[in-house]
SEPA-918250 format. One record per residue (C-alpha): y, x, z. Coordinates in steps of 0.2 Angstrom, whole numbers, plus 5000, padded with zeros to 4 digits. Layout:
BEGIN
YXZ ...
//
This chain:
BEGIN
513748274964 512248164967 510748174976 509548164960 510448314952 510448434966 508548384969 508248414949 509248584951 508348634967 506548584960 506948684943 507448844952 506148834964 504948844950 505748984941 505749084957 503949044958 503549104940 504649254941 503649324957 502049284949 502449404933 503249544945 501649534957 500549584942 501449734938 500249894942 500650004958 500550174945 499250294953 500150424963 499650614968 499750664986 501150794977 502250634972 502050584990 502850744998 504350694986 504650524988 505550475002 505150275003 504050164991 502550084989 501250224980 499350194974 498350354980 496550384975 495750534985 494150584996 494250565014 494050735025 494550685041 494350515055 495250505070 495350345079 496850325093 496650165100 497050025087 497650155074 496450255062 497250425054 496250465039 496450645029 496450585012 496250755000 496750754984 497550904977 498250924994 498050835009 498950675013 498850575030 498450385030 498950265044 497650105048 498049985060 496249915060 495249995075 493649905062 493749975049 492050045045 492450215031 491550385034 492050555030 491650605012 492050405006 492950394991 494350264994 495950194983 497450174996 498850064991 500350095004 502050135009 502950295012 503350325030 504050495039 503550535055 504050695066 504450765049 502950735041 502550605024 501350495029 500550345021 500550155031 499150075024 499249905016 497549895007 496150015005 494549994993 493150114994 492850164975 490850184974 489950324970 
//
């Protein structure tokens, strides 16, 4: 095969691939309940609740997120400015640690008002 052929056929699927993972990154995480979380056992999950509880350890922050019931989220960001009774929106994956559901942060907004 020639050189121009493979480069056409290499510059081609590049593009597609790069098409394809714009279109699948704007899919919507769908909001999840801290009652979905207890059930999953991996995935990314979208969680909406009111923080009860800080504690800071070091570089990691463990926030109580309550929602229906009261779900644990994992920061690894010893700046992250967030105080008790905040409304946030966490976006995350499921992790389980010493038997326990937890969620490892990826991003968190705080939702005003």
């Amino acid at each position: 095969m020639k050189e121009s052929t493979l480069l056409k056929i290499a510059l081609m699927t590049t593009v597609i691939g790069i098409v394809l993972l714009y279109y699948i990154g704007l899919q919507p995480i769908p909001e999840s309940s801290s009652k979905d979380v207890q059930a999953k056992t991996e995935g990314i999950v979208k969680l909406t609740g009111q923080v009860s509880k800080i504690a800071k350890t070091g570089s990691t922050v463990f926030l109580t997120v309550e929602q229906p019931l009261e779900t644990t989220v994992v920061v690894f960001d010893k700046d992250i400015s967030l105080e008790e009774g905040s409304k946030i929106e966490v976006i995350g994956n499921i992790e389980e640690y010493q038997g326990k559901k937890e969620v490892i942060a990826n991003r968190i907004r705080v939702i005003p008002g």
